[in-house]
C-alpha positions, -999 to +999 in steps of 0.1 A: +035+071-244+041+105-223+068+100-199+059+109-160+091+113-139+087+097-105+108+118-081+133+094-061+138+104-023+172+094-003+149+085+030+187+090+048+186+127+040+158+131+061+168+111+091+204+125+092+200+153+109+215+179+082+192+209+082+196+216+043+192+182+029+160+175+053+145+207+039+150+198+005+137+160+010+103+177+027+103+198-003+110+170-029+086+148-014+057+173-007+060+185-044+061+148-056+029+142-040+012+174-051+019+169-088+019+131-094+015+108-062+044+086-064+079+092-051+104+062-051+125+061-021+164+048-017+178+039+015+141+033+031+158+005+055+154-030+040+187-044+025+187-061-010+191-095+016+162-090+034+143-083+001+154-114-017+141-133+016+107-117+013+098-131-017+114-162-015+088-171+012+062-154-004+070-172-039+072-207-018+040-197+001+020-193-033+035-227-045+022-247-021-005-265-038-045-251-035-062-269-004-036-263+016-034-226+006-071-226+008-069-235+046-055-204+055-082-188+037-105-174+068-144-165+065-155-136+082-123-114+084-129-098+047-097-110+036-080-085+064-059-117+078-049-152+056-053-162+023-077-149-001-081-169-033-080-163-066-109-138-082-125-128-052-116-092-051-121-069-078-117-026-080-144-007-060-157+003-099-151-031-115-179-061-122-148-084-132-125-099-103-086-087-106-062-120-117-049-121-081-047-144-052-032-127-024-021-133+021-023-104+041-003-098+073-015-075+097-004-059+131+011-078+160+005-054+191+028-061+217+026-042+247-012-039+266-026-014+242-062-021+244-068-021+207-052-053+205-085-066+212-098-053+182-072-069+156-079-106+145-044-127+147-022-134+122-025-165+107+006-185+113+019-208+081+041-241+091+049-253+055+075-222+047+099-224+075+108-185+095+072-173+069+061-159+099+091-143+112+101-131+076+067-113+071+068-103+108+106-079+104+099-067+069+064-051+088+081-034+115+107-022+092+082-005+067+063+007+098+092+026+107+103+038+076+064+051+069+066+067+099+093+084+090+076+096+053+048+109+077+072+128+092+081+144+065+044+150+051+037+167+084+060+196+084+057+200+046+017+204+055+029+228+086+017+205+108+040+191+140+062+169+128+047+138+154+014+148+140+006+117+129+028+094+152-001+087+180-024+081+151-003+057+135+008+034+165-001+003+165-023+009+136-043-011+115-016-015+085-015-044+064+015-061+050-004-075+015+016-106-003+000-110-040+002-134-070-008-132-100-009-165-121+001-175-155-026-161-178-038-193-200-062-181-214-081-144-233-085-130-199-113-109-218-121-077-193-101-087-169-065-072-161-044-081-132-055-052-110-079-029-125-073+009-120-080+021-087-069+041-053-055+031-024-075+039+009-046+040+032-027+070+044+006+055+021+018+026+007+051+014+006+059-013-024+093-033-027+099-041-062+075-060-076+089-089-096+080-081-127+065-048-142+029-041-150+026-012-126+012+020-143-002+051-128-025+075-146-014+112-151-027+142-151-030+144-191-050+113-186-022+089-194-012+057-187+023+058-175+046+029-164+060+031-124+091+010-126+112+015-096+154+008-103+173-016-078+171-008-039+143+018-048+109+014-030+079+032-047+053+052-021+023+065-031-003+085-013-037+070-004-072+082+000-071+086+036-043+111+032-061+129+001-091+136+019-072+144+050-053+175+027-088+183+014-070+172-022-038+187-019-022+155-020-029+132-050-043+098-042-031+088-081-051+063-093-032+036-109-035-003-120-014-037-128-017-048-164-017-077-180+019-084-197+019-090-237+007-126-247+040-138-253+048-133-213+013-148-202+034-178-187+051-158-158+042-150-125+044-119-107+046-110-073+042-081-057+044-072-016+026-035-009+026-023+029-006-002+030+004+018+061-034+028+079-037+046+113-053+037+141-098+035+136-099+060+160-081+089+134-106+116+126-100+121+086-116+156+091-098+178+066-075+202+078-083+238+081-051+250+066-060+229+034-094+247+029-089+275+009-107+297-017-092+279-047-100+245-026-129+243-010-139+217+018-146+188-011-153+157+022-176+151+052-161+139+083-152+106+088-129+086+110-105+059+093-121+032+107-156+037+089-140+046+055-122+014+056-153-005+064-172+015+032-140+005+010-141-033+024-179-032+008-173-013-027-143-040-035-164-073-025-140-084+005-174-072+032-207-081+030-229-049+041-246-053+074 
């Protein structure tokens, strides 16, 4: 199997203040996102402690037996808040469900922005003690190292470097806690998350717990993403593809199943899909539009492109 190198970002050298390592991580991390889509990213703010925590409650949350997992599971909300059980979501080209059960956490506004109205609450779990708070501080923490990245992004694009910062308050990311079961038996089709592309602007992903992760290259290969301790990986999404008009690779990858003689483990895995406000126009900028790229995307705000994606994966009924 071809070897891809994902670039690995020091997040610090950007937020320091030192003129020449700041260029050189916009440079690093624009580059990384031209050619293969994935950077992973060391001192990006969550301690080893704070990691271990995090998926101690997830791990207990997904132990707790089904009905009472299933009570947190909340029609209507197309799996955007709660629980969502096992085989209900699958890739927005796949017939056969990913091997997944998954929570998701979203935003908590909390000053009197009026789009508060417009985000369902979180669902609050009593049977993992501090689940809430846990999920709660590792969100605002990979808020604010995202908003950082899209920092970054920005002046590597030539854009102001708070481009994005209006769009991205209080936005409508989702913190996404996943399990994937035991296999017991030929799971046929069916991997543990078929290939696909995020919709998001990025997503940030604290080592998964066991590997499976593989992203697919530009010869057309699959390629393992395994990201080395206090590394997070962060890829780019299809909100930010379209929004560079394809200069920046939305890289589509996919979680597969682990050889037969490891179809007795779990894994769990905790991406933080970092989306802007519904408002954001996703127009693509003019400084991306060139000769040897032409304008490939209509406009669209986030908010509707989300809704289409909610529909092609199964999560949204169409009106």
């Amino acid at each position: 199997m071809s070897k891809t190198v994902v670039p690995c970002v020091d997040l610090q050298d950007f937020i320091s203040g030192d003129a020449e390592k700041r260029a050189n991580f916009i440079a690093t991390l624009g580059a990384a996102y031209e050619e293969v889509g994935f950077v992973s990213v060391i001192n990006h703010g969550l301690s080893d402690e704070e990691i271990d925590r995090l998926y101690t409650k997830v791990t207990d949350f997904f132990n707790l037996d089904s009905e009472t997992k299933r009570s947190y599971e909340i029609d209507g909300l197309a799996g955007q808040r709660g629980y969502t059980s096992f085989g209900k979501e699958s890739a927005k080209q796949s017939n056969v469900p990913d091997l997944k059960e998954f929570l998701q956490f979203g935003q908590t506004v909390e000053n009197d922005d009026p789009i508060k109205s417009r985000y369902p609450d979180n669902v609050s779990v009593s049977e993992v003690p501090e689940f809430d708070e846990t999920l709660l501080s590792t969100y605002r923490k990979f808020e604010e190292s995202g908003a950082h990245l899209l920092r970054a992004i920005a002046l590597y694009l030539g854009l102001d470097e708070e481009y994005f910062s209006p769009k991205i308050t209080n936005g409508n990311s989702i913190l996404r806690c996943i399990h994937y079961p035991p296999i017991t038996s030929d799971p046929s089709s069916a991997i543990r998350a078929e290939q696909h592309e995020d919709i998001n602007l990025i997503t940030l992903l604290v080592g998964a717990s066991a590997d499976g992760l593989e992203l697919l290259n530009k010869q057309n290969e699959w390629v393992p993403v395994n990201a080395g301790p206090g590394e997070i990986v962060v890829n780019v999404g299809d909100m930010l593809q379209r929004l560079t008009n394809n200069k920046l690779r939305s890289t589509t990858h996919r979680v597969v199943n682990p050889p037969k003689e490891k179809w007795h483990t779990h894994r769990y895995s905790i991406p933080f899909f970092l989306h802007p406000r519904a408002e954001m126009d996703l127009d693509c900028l003019e400084s991306c539009i060139t000769e040897d790229r032409p304008l490939a995307y209509e406009p669209i705000t986030a908010g509707a492109y989300l809704e289409e994606r909610l529909i092609e994966i199964g999560l949204l009924k169409k009106a």
